[in-house]
C-alpha positions in Angstrom: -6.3 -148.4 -238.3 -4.9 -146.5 -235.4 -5.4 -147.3 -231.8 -8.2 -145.2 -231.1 -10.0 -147.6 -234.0 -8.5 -150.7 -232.1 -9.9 -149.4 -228.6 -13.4 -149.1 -230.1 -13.0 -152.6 -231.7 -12.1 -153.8 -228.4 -14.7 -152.1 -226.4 -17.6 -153.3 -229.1 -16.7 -156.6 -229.6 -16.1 -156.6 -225.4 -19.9 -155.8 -225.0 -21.1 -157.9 -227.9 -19.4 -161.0 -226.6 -20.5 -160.3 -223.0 -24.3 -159.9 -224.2 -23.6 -163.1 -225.9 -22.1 -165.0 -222.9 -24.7 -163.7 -221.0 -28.2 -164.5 -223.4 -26.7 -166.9 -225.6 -26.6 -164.6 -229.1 -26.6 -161.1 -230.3 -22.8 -160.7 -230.9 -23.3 -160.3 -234.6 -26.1 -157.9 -234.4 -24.9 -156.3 -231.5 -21.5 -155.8 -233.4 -22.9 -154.9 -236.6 -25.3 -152.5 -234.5 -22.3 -150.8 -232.8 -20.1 -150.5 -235.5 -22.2 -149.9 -238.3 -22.3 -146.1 -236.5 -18.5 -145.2 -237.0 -17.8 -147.4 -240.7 -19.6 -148.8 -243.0 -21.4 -151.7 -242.8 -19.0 -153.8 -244.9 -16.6 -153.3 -242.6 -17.9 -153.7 -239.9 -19.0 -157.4 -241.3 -15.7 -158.3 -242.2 -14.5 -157.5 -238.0 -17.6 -159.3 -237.1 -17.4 -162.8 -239.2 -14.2 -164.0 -237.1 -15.5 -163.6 -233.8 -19.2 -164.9 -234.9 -17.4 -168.3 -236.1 -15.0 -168.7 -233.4 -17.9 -168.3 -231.0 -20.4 -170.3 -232.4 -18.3 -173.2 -232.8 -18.9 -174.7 -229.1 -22.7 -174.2 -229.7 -22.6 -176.2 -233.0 -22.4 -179.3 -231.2 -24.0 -181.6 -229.3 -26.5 -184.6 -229.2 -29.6 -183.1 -231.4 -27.4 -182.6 -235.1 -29.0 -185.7 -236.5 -32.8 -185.2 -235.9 -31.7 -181.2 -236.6 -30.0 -181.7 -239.5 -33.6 -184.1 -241.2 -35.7 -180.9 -240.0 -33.6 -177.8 -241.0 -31.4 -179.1 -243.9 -33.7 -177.2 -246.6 -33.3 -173.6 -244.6 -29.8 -174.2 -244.0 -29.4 -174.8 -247.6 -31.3 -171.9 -248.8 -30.0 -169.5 -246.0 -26.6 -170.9 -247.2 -27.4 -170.2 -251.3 -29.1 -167.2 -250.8 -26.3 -165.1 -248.4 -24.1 -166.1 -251.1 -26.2 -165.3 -254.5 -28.7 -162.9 -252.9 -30.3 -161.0 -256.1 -30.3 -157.7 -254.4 -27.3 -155.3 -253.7 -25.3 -157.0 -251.0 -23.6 -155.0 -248.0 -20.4 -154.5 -250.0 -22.0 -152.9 -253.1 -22.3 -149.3 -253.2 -25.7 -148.1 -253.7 -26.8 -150.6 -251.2 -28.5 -148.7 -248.8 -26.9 -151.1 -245.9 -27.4 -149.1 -243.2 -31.0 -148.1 -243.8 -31.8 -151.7 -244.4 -29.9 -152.7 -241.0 -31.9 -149.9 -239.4 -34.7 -151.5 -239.9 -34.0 -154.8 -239.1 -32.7 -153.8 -236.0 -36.4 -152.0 -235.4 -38.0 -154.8 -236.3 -36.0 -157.3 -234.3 -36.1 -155.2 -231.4 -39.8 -154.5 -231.6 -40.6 -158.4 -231.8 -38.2 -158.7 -228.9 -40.5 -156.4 -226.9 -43.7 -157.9 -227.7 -42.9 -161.1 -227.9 -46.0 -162.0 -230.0 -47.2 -165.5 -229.9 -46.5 -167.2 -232.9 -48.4 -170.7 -234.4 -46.7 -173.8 -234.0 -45.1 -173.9 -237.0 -44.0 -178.0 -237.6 -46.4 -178.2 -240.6 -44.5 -178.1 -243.8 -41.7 -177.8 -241.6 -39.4 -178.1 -245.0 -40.9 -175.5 -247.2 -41.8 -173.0 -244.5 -37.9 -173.4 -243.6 -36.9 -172.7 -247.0 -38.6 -169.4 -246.9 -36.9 -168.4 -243.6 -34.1 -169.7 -245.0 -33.5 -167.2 -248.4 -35.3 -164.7 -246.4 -32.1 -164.7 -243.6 -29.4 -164.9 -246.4 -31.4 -162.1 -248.7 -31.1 -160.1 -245.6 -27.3 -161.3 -244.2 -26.1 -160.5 -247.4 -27.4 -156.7 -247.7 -27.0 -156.2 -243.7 -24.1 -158.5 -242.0 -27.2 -159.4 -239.8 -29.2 -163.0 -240.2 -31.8 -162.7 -236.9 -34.7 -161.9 -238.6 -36.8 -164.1 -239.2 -34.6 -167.1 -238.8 -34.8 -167.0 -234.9 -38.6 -166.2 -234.6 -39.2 -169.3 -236.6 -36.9 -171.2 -234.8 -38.5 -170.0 -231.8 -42.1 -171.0 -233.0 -41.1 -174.6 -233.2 -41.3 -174.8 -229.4 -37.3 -177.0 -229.7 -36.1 -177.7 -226.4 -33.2 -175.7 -224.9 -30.6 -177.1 -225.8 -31.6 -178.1 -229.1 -33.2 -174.5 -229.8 -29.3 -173.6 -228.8 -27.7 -176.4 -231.0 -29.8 -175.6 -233.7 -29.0 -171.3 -233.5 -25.5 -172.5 -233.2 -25.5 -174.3 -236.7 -27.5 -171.7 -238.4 -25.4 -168.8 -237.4 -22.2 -170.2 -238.6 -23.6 -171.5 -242.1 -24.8 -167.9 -242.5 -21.0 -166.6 -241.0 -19.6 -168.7 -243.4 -21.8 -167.6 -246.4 -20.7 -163.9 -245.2 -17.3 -164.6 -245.4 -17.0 -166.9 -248.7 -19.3 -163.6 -250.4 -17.0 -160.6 -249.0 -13.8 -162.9 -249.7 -14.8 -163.3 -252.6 -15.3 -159.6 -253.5 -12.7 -158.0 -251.1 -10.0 -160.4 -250.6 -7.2 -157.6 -249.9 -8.9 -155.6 -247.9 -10.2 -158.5 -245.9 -6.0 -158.9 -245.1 -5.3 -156.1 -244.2 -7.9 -156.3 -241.2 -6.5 -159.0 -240.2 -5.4 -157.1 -237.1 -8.3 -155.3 -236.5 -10.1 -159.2 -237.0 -7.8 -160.4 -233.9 -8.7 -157.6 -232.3 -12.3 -158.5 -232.1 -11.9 -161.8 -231.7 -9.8 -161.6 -228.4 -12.7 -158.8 -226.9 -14.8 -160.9 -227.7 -13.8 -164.3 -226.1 -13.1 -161.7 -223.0 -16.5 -160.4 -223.2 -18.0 -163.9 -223.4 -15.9 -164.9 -220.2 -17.4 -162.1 -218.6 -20.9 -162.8 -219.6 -20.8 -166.2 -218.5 -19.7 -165.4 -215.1 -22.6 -162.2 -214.9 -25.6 -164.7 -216.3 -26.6 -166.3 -213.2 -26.3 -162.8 -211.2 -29.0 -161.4 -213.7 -32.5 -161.5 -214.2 -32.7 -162.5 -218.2 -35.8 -161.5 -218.9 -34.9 -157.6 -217.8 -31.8 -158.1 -219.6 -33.5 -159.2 -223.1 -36.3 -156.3 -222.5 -33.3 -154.1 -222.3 -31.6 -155.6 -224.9 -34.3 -155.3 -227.7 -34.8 -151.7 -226.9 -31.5 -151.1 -227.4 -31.6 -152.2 -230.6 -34.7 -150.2 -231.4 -32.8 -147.6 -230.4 -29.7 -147.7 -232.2 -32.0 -148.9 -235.6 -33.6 -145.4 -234.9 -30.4 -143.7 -235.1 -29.1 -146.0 -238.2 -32.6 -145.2 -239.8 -32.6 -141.1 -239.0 -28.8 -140.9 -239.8 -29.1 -142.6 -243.5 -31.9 -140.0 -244.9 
């Protein structure tokens, strides 16, 4: 890498953890978003997994893991198995059709976003509705480097309190982080060394970026900031979409 690629590292990963610090997620698809324009995708996952990890760990814990862990052990464990042993062509294969696939997830996420439809309580068959989400968010980390869609509308239709709805992201997104990396590890061991630098890289912007975010949240009106947010990912899924035909 030279230092142009380390200054667009930086500035991505600055912005991704500043949305984070700011709304609370978004650095992975933010990052995977950004970067997906000037590499590939696989890539771009391995600079992201780092910074996901290392960020997510403060938002793993807290009071809630108990009663979390009896309601969402069977999507953890199929989001878990299934970013790991998806059956279709993962983000790392060629062929894959990666950035097409994030395109649309992107559009899709950022469409929901903007509509915020209302979705049915959804505590009923809390266990096998979870599992569904569950494979469905590792079928889709795997081929993308993005696990949004539809983990956090279902999380969002069971109506958690705050800080349990914020536990509980917290948990999934580093199971699926963790997946991610075990899977491009496993497959891309040396070239997941020699980003090593380009790994720090990130994960310094983006414990910056988060800093920053924290200190801008109370300064801004968050639901403006999501509304802007989501069409910026409609946007840049556009351009992901329109590029990959």
């Amino acid at each position: 890498m030279n230092t142009e690629t380390y200054l667009i590292i930086a500035a991505v990963f600055l912005a991704a953890g500043a949305v984070k610090g700011i709304s609370g997620l978004g650095l992975p698809t933010i990052s995977m978003a950004l970067l997906s324009l000037l590499m590939s995708p696989a890539k771009a996952a391995m600079l992201m997994v780092l910074p996901s990890f290392a960020t997510n760990v403060a938002q793993c814990f807290g009071p809630h893991w108990r009663r979390l862990v009896r309601k969402f052990w069977p999507m953890w464990a199929c989001l878990a198995l299934l970013t790991l042993f998806s059956p279709l062509a993962s983000i790392e294969a060629e062929g894959s059709h990666a950035t097409s696939i994030l395109g649309f997830v992107l559009i899709a996420y950022g469409i929901w976003g903007l509509l915020k439809p209302g979705l049915p309580e959804a505590h009923k068959h809390v266990g096998l509705i979870g599992g569904i989400v569950g494979a469905l968010s590792g079928v889709i980390a795997a081929a993308t480097g993005v696990f949004v869609i539809p983990l956090v509308p279902y999380m969002q239709s069971l109506r958690l309190d705050k800080e349990e709805f914020i536990q509980g992201l917290g948990i999934s997104f580093m199971i699926a982080t963790v997946a991610l990396t075990i899977r491009l590890g496993a497959t891309n061991a040396d070239e997941l060394v020699a980003n090593i630098p380009g790994c720090t890289t990130a994960l310094v912007a983006a414990f910056v970026g988060l800093g920053i975010g924290a200190r801008l949240r109370g300064r801004m009106n968050p639901i403006q900031f999501q509304r802007a947010l989501y069409g910026v990912f409609v946007f840049l899924g556009l351009i992901m979409t329109g590029r990959s035909l």
